[in-house]
C-alpha positions in Angstrom: 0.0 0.0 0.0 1.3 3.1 -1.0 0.4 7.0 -0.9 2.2 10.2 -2.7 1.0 13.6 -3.0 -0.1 14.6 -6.5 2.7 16.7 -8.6 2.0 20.5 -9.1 -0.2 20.7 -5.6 1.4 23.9 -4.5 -1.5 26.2 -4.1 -1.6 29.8 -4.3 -5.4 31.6 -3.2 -6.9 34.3 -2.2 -9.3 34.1 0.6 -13.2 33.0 0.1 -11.8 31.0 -2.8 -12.3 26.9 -2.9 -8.9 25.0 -2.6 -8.6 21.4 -3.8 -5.3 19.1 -3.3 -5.3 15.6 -3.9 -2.9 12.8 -3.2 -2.6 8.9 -5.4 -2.9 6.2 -3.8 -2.8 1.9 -4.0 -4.1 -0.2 -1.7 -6.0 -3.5 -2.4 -7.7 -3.5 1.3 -11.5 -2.0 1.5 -10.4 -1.3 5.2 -8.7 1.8 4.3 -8.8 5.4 6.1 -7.1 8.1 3.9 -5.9 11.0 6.3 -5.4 14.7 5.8 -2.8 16.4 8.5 -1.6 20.5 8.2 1.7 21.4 9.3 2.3 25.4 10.2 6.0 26.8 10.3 7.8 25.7 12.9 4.5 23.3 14.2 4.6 20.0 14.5 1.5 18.3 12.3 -2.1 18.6 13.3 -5.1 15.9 12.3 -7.3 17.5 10.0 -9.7 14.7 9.2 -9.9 11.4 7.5 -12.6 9.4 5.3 -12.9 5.7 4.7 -13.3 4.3 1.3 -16.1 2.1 1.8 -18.9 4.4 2.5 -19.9 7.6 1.0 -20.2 8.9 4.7 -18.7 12.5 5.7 -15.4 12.5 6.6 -14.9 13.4 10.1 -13.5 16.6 10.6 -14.3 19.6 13.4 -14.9 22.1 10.5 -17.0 21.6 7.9 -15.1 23.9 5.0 -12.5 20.9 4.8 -14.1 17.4 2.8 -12.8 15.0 1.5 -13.5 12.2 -1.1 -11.4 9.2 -1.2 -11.4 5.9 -3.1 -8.5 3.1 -3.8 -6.8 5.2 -5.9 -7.0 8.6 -4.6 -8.1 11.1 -1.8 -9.3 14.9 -2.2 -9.3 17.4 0.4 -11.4 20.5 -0.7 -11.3 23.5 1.6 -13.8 26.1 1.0 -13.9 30.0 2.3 -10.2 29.6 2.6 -8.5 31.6 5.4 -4.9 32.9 5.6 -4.8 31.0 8.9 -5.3 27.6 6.2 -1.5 28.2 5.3 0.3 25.3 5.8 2.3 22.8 4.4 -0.3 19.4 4.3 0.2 15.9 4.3 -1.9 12.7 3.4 -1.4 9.1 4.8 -3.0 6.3 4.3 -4.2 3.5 7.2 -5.5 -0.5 6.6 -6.9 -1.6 9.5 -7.5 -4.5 10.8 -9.9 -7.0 9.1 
């Protein structure tokens, strides 16, 4: 199982504009949770949210302007209204869990 972030994903916005970033992924396990994490300068990385891939459920997250869709192959976060206080450097990872 595998995860990268997509190439060209550096994002420049202006605030109230929508965001999307978007990682590829493999995995060949339906119990998979794809994460999103934010890292501000000089911070250590925060949990944003994650979503499984086997149910069209909300992802869980505390704020509802960051969603995410995910499936075997890839994982979107979409962040809309974006803030300045949304600048940070973010991650994805990728969990299988136990069967």
């Amino acid at each position: 199982d595998s995860i990268e972030p997509d190439k060209g994903t550096e994002k420049n916005s202006q605030e109230t504009e929508t965001v999307k970033l978007s990682c590829s992924c493999s995995t060949s396990s339906d119990y998979t949770y794809l994460y999103w994490f934010t890292q501000s300068p000089n911070g250590e990385p925060q949990y944003l949210l994650n979503k499984n891939i086997w149910s069209a459920s909300d992802a869980h997250t505390s704020d509802s302007r960051f969603q995410s869709i995910a499936s075997r192959t890839s994982t979107e976060l979409t962040i809309t209204d974006v803030r300045l206080s949304d600048s940070a450097l973010y991650y994805c990872a990728l969990l299988v869990a136990a069967q």
